[in-house]
N, C-alpha and C positions, 0 to 999 in steps of 0.2 A: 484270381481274375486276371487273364492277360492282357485287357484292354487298360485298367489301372496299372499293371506291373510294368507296360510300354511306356506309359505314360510319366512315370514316378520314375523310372530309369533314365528317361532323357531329360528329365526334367533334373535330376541328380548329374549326369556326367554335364549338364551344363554350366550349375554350381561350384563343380568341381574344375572344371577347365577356367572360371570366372576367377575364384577365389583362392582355390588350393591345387594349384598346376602345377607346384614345387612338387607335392607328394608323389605325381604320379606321369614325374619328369624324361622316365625312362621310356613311359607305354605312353604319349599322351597323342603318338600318330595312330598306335592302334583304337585307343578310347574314340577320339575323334570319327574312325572309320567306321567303329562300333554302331556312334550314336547317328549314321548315314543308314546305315543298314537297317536300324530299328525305324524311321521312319518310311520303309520301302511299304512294309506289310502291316502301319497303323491304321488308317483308312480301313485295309480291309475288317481287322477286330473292330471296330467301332461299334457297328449295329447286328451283327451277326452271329448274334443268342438264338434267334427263334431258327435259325438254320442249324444250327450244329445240335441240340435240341432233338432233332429227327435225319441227323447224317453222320452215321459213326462215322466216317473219312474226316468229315470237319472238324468232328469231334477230337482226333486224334491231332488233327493239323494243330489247331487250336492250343491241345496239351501240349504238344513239343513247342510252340512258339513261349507258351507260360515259363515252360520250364528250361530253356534258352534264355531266356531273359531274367529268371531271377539263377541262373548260375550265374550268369555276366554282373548281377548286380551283386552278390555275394566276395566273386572273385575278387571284383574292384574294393568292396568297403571292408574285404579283410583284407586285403594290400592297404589301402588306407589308416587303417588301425595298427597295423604292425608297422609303416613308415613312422605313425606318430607315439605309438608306443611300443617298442618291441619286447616287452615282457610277455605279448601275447602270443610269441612265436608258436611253443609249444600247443596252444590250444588252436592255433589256425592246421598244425601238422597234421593234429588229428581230424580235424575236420575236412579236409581237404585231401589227408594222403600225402600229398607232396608242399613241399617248402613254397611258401607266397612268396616268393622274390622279386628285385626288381626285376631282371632277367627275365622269370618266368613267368611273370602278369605280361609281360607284351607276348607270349607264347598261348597263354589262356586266352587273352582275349581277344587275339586272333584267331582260335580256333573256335570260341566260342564266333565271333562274326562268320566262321566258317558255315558253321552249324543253320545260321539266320540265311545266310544267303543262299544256303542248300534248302532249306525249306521253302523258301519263295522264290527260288528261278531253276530249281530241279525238277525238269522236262515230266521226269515219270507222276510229278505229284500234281495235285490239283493248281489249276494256274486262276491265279488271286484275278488278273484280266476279264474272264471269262465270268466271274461271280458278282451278282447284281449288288450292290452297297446297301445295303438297308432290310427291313424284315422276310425281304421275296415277295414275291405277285401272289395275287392273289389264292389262298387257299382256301382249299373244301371247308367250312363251316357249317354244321348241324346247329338248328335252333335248340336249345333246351326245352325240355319238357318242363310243363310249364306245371307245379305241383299241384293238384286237386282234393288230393285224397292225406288227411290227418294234420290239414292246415290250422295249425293253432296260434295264438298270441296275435299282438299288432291289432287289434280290435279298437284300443283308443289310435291308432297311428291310422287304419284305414277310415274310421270316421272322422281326422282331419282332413286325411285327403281328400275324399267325398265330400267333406264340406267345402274344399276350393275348387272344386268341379263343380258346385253347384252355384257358385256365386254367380254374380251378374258382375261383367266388365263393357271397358268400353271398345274394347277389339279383340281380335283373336290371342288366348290366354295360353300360359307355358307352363305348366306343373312339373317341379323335379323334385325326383327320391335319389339320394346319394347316399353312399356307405360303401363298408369295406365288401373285401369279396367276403361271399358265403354268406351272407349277411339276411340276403331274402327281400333284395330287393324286388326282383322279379314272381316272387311267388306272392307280395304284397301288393304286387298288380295286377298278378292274375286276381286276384281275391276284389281287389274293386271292382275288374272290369268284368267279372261274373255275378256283383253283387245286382238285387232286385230293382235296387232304387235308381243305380244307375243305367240297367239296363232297358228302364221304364225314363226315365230321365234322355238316353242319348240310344236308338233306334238305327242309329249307325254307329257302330263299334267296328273298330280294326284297330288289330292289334300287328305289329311290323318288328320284326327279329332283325335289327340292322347289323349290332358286331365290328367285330373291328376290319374286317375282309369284305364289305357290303360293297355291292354297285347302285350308282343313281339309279339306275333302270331297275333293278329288281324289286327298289323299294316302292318307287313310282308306280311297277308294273303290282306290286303288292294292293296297291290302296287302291289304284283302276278294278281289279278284280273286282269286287265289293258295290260297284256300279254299271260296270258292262260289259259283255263278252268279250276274253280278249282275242281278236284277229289278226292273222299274219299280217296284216297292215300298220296294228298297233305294236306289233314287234318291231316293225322295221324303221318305227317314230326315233328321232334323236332322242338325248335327255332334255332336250328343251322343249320340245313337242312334248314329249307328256309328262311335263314338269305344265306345261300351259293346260293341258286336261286335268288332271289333278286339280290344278287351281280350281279350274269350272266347276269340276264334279263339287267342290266344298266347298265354293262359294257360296250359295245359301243352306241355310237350315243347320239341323242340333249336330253334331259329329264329336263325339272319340276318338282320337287315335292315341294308340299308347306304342311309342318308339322304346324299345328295350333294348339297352347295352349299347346306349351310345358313347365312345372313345372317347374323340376331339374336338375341338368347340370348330374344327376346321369339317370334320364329319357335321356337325347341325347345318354348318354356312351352306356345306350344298344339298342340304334337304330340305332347308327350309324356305328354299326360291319357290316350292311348290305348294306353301300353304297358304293361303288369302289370312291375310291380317287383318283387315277389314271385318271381318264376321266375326262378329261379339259374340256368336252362339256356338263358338266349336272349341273343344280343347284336347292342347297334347298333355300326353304325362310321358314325359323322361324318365327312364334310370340310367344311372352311369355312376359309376367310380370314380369321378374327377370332377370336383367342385367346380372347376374351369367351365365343363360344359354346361351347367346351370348357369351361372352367371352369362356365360356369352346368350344363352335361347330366353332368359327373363333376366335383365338387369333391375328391373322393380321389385318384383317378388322372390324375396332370398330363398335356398333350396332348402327343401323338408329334409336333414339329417336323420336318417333312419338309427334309432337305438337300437341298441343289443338286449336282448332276452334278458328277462328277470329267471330269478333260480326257479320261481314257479312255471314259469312256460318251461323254459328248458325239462324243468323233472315229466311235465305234461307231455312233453313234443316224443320223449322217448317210452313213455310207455305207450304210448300211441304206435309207435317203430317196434315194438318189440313184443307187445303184447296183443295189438291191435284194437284194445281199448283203454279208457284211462283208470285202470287200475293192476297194483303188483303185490305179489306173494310177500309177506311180511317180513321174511325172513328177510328176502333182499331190496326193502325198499330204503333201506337207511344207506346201503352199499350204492343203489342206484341215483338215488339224491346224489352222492359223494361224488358219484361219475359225469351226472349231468351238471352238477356245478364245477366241474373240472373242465366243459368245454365254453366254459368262460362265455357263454351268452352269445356265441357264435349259432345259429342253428344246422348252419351245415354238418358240421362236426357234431351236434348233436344227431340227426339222420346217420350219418355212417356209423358213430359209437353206436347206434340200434343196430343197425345190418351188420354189426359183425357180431355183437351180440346174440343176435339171431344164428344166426350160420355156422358161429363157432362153438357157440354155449348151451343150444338152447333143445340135443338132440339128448343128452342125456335128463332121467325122468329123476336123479337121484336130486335131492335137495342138496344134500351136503356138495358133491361136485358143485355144484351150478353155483353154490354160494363161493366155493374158491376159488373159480374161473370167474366170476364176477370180484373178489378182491384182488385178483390181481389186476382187471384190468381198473380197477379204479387208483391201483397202487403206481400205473403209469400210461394215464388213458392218451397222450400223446404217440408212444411207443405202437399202441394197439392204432391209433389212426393214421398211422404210415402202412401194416399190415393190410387194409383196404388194396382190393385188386384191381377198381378200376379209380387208386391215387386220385380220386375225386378231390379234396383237399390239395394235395401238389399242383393238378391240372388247373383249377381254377385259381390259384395264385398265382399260378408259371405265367398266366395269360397278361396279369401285370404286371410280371417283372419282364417280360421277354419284351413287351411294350416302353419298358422304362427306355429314356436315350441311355448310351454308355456310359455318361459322365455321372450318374443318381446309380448306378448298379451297385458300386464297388460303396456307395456310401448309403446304401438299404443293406445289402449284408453286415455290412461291419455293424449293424445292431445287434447281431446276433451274439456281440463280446458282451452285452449285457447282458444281469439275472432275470428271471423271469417275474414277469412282472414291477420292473424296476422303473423308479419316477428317474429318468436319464433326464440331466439338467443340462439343457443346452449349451451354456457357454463352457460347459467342459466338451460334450460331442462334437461341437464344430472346429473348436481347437486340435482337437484326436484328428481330424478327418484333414483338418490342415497338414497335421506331422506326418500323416500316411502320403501325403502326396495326392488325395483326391480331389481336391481343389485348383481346379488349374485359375492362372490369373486373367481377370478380364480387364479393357480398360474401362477407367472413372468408376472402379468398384475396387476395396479394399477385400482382401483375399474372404475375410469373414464375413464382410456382406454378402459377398456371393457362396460364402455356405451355408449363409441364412436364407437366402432365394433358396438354396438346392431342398435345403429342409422345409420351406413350404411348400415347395413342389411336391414333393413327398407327402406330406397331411392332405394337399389339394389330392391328390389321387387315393386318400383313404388307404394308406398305406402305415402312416403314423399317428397316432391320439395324440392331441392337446391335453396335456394334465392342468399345467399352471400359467396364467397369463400376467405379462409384468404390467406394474400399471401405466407403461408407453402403447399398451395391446399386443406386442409381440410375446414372443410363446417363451418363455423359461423355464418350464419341464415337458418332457414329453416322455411318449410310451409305446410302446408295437407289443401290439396282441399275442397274445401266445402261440395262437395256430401260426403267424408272419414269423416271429422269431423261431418254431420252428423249422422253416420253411428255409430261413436265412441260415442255420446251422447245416441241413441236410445241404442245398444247394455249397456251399461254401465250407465244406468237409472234404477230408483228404482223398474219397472216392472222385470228387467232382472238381472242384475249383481249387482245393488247397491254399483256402483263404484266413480259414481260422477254424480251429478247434476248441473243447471247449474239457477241460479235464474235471474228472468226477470222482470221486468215491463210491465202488458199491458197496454193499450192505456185509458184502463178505472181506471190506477194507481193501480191496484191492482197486487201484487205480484204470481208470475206464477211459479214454486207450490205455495199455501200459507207458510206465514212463520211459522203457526204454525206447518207446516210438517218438517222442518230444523232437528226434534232429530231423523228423521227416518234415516240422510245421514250420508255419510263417507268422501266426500267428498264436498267442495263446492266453485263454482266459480262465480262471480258477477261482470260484466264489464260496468256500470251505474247505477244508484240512489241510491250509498253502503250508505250515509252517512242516505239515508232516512230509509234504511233494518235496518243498524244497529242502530236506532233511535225505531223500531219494538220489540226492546229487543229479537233476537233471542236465542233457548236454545238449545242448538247443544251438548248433551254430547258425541257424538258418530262420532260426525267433527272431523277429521284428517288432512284434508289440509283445510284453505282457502285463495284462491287468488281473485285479482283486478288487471284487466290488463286496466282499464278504460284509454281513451286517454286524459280527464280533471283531473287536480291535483284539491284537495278538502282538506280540511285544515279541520282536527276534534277536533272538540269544545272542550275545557279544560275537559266539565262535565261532556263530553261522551269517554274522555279517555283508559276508564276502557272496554268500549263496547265489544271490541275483547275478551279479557279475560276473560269475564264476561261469556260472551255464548260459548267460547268453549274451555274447561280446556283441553281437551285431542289433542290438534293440535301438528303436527310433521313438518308442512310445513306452511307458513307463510309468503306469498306474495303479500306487500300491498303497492308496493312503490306509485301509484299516492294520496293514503292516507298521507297527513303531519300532524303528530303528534308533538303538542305543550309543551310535556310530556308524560315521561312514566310511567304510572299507576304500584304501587307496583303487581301489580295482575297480569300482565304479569311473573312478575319469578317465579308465581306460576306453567307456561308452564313448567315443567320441560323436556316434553320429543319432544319439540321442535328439532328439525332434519337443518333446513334451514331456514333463517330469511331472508326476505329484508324488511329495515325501513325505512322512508325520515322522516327525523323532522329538527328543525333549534334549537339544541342545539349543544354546543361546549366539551360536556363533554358523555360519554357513560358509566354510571354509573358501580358504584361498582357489586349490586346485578346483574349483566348481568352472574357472574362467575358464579351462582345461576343452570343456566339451561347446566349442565352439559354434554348434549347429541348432542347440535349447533355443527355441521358439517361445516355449510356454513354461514356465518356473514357478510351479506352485508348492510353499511349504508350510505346510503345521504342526505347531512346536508350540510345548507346554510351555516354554519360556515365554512373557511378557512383553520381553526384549527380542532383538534378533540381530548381532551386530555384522550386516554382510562385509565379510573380508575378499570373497570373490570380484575381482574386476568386473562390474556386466559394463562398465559402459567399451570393454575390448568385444564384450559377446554380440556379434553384429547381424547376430540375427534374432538376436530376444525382442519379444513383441510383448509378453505377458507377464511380471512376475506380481504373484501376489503371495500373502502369510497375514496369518492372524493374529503375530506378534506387532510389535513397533518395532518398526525395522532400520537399522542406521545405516545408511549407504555410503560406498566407499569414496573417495576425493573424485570427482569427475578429471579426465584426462585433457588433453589438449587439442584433438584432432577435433574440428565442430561435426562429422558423420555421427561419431559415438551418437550412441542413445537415441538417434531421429526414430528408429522402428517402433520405439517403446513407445503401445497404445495404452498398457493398463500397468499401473505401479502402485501397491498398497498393500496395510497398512507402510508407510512411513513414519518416523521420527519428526516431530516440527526443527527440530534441527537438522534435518535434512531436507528442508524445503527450500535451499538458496538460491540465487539464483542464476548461479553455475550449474545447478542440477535442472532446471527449467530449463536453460540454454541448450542443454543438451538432449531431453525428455522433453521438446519443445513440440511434438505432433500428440501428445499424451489425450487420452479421450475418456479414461476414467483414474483419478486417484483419492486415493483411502488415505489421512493421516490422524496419527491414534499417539495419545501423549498429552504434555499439558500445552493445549489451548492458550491460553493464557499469556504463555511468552511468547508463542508465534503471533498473536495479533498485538499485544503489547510493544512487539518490535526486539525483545529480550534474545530471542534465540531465531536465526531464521530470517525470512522473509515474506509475509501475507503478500507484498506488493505485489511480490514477480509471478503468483495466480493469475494476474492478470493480462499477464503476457501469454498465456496459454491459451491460444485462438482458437484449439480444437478442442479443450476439455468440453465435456457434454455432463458428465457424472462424479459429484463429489461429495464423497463423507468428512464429517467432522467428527470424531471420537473423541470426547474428552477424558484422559485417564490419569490420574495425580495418584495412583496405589503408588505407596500403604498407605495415604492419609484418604479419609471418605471422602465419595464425589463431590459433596457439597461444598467442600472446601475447595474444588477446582472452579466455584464459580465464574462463569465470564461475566466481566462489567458491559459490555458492549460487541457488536459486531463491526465490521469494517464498515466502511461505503459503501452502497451497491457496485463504485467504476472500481475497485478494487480486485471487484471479482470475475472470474473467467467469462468473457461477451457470450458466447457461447453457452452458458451453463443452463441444463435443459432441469437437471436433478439433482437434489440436495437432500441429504441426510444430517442429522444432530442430532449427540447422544449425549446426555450426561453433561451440559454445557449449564443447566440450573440460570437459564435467561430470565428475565423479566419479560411478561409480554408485550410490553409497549415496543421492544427490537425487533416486532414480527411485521414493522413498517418498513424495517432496512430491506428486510425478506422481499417484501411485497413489491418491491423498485426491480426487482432482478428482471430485465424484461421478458427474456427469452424460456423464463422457469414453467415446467409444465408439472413437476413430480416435488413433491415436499414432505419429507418423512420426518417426523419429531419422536424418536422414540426415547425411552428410559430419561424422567424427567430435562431433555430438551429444554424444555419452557417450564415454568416455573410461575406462580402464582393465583389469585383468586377471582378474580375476572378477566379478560380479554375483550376490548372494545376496539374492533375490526376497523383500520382506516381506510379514510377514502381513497379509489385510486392507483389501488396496488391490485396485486395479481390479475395483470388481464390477461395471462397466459396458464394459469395453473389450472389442471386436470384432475391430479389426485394430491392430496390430502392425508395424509396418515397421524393423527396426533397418538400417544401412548404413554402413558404412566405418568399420567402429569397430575397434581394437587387443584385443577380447574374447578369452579365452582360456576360462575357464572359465563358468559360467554353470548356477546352481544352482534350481531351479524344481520346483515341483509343479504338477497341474491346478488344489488350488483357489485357485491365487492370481491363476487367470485363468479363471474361472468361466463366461465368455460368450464367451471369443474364436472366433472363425471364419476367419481370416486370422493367419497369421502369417510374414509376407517376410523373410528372411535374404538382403542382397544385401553384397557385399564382407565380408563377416566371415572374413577369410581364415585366420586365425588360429584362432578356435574350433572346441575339438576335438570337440564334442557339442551337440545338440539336448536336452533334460532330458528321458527316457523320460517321466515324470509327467505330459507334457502329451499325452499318450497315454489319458487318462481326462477329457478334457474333451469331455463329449459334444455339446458344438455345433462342435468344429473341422472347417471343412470344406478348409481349403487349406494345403500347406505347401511356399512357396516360393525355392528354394534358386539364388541366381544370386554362381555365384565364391564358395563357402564350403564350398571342395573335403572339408576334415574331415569336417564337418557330413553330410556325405552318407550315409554309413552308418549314422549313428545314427537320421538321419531315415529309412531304409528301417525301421529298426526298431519305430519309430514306425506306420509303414505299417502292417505286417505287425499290430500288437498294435489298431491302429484295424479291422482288419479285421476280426479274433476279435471284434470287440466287435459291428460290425455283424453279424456271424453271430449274434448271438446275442443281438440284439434283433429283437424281433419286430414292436411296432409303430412306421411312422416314422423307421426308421434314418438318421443322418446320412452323406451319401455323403461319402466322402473323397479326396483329390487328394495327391500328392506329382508338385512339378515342381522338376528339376535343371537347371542351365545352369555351363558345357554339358555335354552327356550324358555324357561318357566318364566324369564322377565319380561315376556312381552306383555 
């Protein structure tokens, strides 16, 4: 991507000229000229996908700008590496050809500026001036055809629809279908708006192809059609002349109109000046791809989310494509299940896997062929739905990526370094997307905030699934469909973008690219046979990221220690957790400009030279050790924002400068004796930490300090791990908790593990004002009733209690006034749910896993949350009860 590579490149030599000007003392007038020149031609990469797209010249312009810019960035950060370590001479020689010298980095990188400014002010080439900034004016758009013939499934989905077109409101009504592309939104509207009832229902139907390339007038001049002759007169009306006809013509009586493939919620503002609000009897139905635009056309009525095919319509959808009716030859109907549940409930992609089926397979009469050309395409039916010749799949995805702005482009492909079909847990993705550089900073937004905006944006345009929601409602797993993740590899492959690659094994064990192609990539991701790649000796000088999301842990050999750092000196990302390393090779802190690390090994110590790689943002480690004693300085690492380990970690003496440690947002698990409050002083912006140990002495005052928690004005999130191994938890009992003013003013969420409390301390809990989230797992609390005080939690939402010895358990609504969550997991023991919480009108979830009792109380619960929805009228909270497992309901 050149428009991230401009971006992350200036955004780096400014780093560099800020922080580390010493290193590149000799070139720091050519750096400085460099990073003039790159902003000459930014602007014009900004928006200008959907132009290069259909102009090879652009296209080429485009490539030489990408790849100007990452030799300029290479050249610098292996000068950089060799200033700071020169054992890596020899590996820059080869990479490079010629010696990275001082001397000759100001000779590079002015010829590289040479290269930039000949691109953008060399007369013969296209002049950036001349080129309009943004997607281009408007182009030719074909309406789709709109599918009539072998329209199957959506049968419960068109008779919701049809039931909110039928209702009775008090003004002009806004119906939206939203979903990803291919999806069938629009063939889900043709099917209503041909169905009987509503075409006896609404006697004016029009249906309007708006698109992303629409004019006022053509849509206007659309729905005029349908009422009256249109005359040179009514061509020559402004948009606000028959924007005011329009009005008239629908100002009384029943009307349909169905708007299909609307964009932007700034595309509805100017369509919808021409529909009478006032008439209760007329209604639109949206489709669009972007959540945004439903919510802007109905903010009362949330948007009908379009599902994705069950494996029976899908197996249905394609013998219908392929056979013309819904029935298949025996032989190949187990093959063709195999296939249509390979297009993951997409229907598109099931249509094309028929047509090519058809076309390619379907001319010989032998059974046995047609059965092998059918296993193979079920052996890699993605493969076979790129072969499609008119790339119906690419085309209809391209149309919302070439719409993405610039800054969501570079952070939609990099999904594509995931496995297929992988739950990607956010707070590692947006950390990644930090270390790439794709996050530019905004004011009064912390860098990850604003890549948690970027990744809503991204779900808001049905571009990313929601897997798993934390209980604050923000998203904590997520996922991209297979046909997207597709789409993100081809687009973002070394033909196209040279964004990332993705290495494979085939069946003949030979590596897919070869590995001796590895120095052409930028990036690289490998989800099976790494240890046999990195046994290949790959030479990657131009590797940036590599990840291993493989599902098997693989323990790498003492000898080949060294293997990562061996082949790719210039890595900024660094994701290798099912890799356990045995040791860490000195060659690793030769990464200097390492961005984000996750490591697993089974040592107890995280060496000195770690302080070494002064650029680690994110420092995640886990390690079979219990312990984890860090001997690395982080409080000199002045750019760490993240570390976290699953051990108890002992941090090293804080230093003296008061900057140390201000970035650090997340720090855990910790030692209680590392919670002083010289370590607070300096971890004093901290927003989440973990500490794991005994309890006991840190609030006892024995080891540590509980106080200086309280000095922590931004923590929001805090674990309590009680751990006293080798002797049993039990014997880590806590006598008591602090004070509520003890604890951080700010603290939104609280976990406790294994603390073996009395429940009468769940009143200290209940004082914390600000507490929305409250986790008790692994005996937490401790005893045989619980009688709920007055007064406390007016803040709490969710609820989690877990593996407690609870028997009784005494409660009204309002002593939980706001909750919305409440998980009963292992409470095997408690004979009841308290009816009372039955009148807390925000409970929307009531989660029952192995708290066999509890199950009937809580149907009762149901039951009395329903009467209550019946009989609200505005707004009602819907309600959920889920058992595990089912038989105890």
């Amino acid at each position: 991507m050149a428009d991230a590579a401009v971006e992350f490149l200036l955004e780096n030599l400014q780093q560099l000229l800020l922080y580390h000007a010493h290193l590149i003392s000799d070139a720091k007038n050519q750096v400085e000229k460099l990073e003039k020149d790159l902003r000459l031609f930014k602007a014009f990469l900004k928006d200008s996908t959907k132009k290069r797209r259909k102009d090879d010249s652009l296209r080429e312009l485009v490539r030489q700008i990408r790849d100007v810019v990452y030799e300029a960035e290479d050249v610098i950060d292996a000068f950089v590496t060799q200033a700071a370590e020169s054992k890596s001479k020899n590996y820059f020689l080869r990479a490079f050809q010629t010696p990275v010298k001082l001397l000759g980095i100001a000779k590079d990188v002015e010829s590289v500026g040479g290269k930039v400014t000949d691109i953008y002010g060399g007369k013969s080439r296209i002049d950036f001036a001349s080129l309009t900034v943004g997607d281009g004016g408007p182009e030719e758009s074909e309406a789709p055809l709109v599918r009539q013939d072998n329209v199957v499934g959506f049968e419960d989905e068109a008779l919701k629809i049809i039931g909110y077109l039928t209702e009775e409101t008090k003004q002009l009504d806004v119906i939206s279908i939203i979903g990803m592309p291919g999806l069938g939104k629009t063939t889900l509207a043709g099917k209503i708006f041909r169905d009987p009832a509503i075409q006896y229902e609404f006697p004016t139907r029009i249906w309007v192809y708006v698109s992303q390339d629409f004019t006022k007038k053509d849509v206007f001049l659309s729905i005029l059609r349908e009422f009256t002759r249109l005359t040179d007169d009514i061509y020559r009306k402004s948009d606000q002349e028959l924007a005011n006809l329009v009005d008239g013509s629908l100002a009384r009586g029943k009307f349909l109109i169905i708007m299909d493939d609307v964009w932007t919620s700034e595309d509805w503002n100017k369509l919808q000046i021409a529909l009478p609000k006032s008439n209760n009897l007329g209604k639109i139905l949206i489709t669009s791809r972007h959540e945004e635009v439903a919510w802007c056309a109905n903010r009362i009525r949330p948007p009908h989310k379009l599902r994705f095919f069950t494996h029976a319509e899908s197996w249905l959808l394609l013998q219908l494509e392929v056979f013309g009716k819904p029935e298949c030859p025996t032989d190949l109907e187990v093959l063709g299940k195999l296939i249509a549940e390979q297009c993951d409930g997409l229907p598109l992609a099931v249509v094309v896997i028929g047509g090519i089926l058809v076309k390619k397979f379907s001319s010989s009469n032998e059974m046995i062929a047609k059965k092998n050309a059918w296993t193979k395409v079920s052996e890699s039916v993605s493969t076979y739905l790129n072969e499609d010749p008119e790339r119906r799949m690419e085309k209809i995805i391209a149309l919302s990526y070439d719409k993405l702005p610039y800054h969501l482009r570079a952070c939609f492909l990099y999904l594509g370094m995931f496995p297929e079909d992988f739950e990607i847990p956010v707070w590692k993705l947006i950390r990644m997307w930090i270390a790439e550089g794709f996050i530019q900073q905004k004011t009064g937004m912390t860098l990850e905030e604003t890549a948690e905006s970027y990744l809503d944006d991204l779900i808001n345009r049905n571009l990313v699934r929601i897997d798993k929601i934390k209980p604050d409602g923000r998203v904590k797993t997520c996922r991209i469909h297979d046909m997207l993740r597709d789409f993100c590899r081809t687009e973002a492959g070394n033909e196209r973008e040279n964004f990332l690659q993705e290495m494979k094994k085939s069946s003949e064990g030979i590596f897919d690219p070869p590995v001796c192609n590895v120095h052409k990539y930028r990036r690289l991701c490998i989800h099976s046979d790494v240890l046999k790649f990195l046994s290949r000796k790959p030479f990657g000088p131009r590797v940036r990221s590599f990840v291993c999301f493989a599902k098997e842990e693989v323990t790498l050999p003492t000898d080949s220690s060294s293997a990562i750092p061996a082949a790719f000196k210039l890595l900024r990302v660094l994701d290798v957790k099912p890799i356990k390393f045995t040791k860490i090779h000195s060659d690793m802190y030769q990464l200097v400009h390492l961005r984000y690390v996750t490591l697993s090994f089974n040592l107890s110590i995280l060496p000195a030279a770690f302080s070494k790689l002064w650029n680690i943002q994110t420092l995640v480690v886990d390690t079979t050790s219990r312990t984890l004693e860090i001997k690395a300085d982080i409080w000199k690492m002045i750019q760490l924002r993240h570390l976290k380990t699953n051990a108890s970690a002992v941090l090293p003496k804080t230093g003296k400068s008061s900057k140390e440690g201000e970035k650090l947002q997340t720090l855990g698990t910790i030692s209680p004796q590392s919670c002083t409050e010289e370590v607070f002083d300096r971890a004093r912006n901290l927003k989440r930490l973990g500490i794991r140990g005994r309890l006991a002495s840190l609030i006892e005052g024995k080891v540590g300090s509980f106080d200086s928690l309280g000095k922590l004005g931004n923590l929001e999130k805090l674990k309590l791990l009680n751990d006293v191994f080798p002797n049993p938890p039990s014997e880590g009992q806590l006598r008591g908790l602090p004070q509520p003013y003890k604890f951080p003013p700010k603290l939104r969420s609280l976990t406790l593990a294994d603390t073996f409390l009395d429940w009468c301390h769940m009143s200290i809990i209940g004082l914390l004002e600000n507490l929305e989230v409250l986790k008790l797992k692994e005996k937490a609390f401790v005893g045989k009733s619980w009688v709920a005080a007055d007064g406390g939690f007016r803040c709490l939402e969710v609820l989690h209690i877990g593996r407690t010895d609870l028997v009784v358990w005494v409660a009204s609504g309002h002593h939980f006034p706001r909750l919305r969550r409440l998980e009963l997991h292992y409470c095997e023991e408690l004979q009841e749910v308290p009816i009372g919480l039955a009148d807390i009108p925000t409970l929307q979830l009531l989660d029952l896993y192995r708290s066999k009792f509890a199950a009937a109380p809580a149907k009762k619960i149901q039951e009395a949350r329903s009467r209550k929805q019946a009989e609200e009228t505005s707004n009602p909270c819907a309600f959920k009860l889920t058992v595990f497992p089912p038989d105890e309901q």
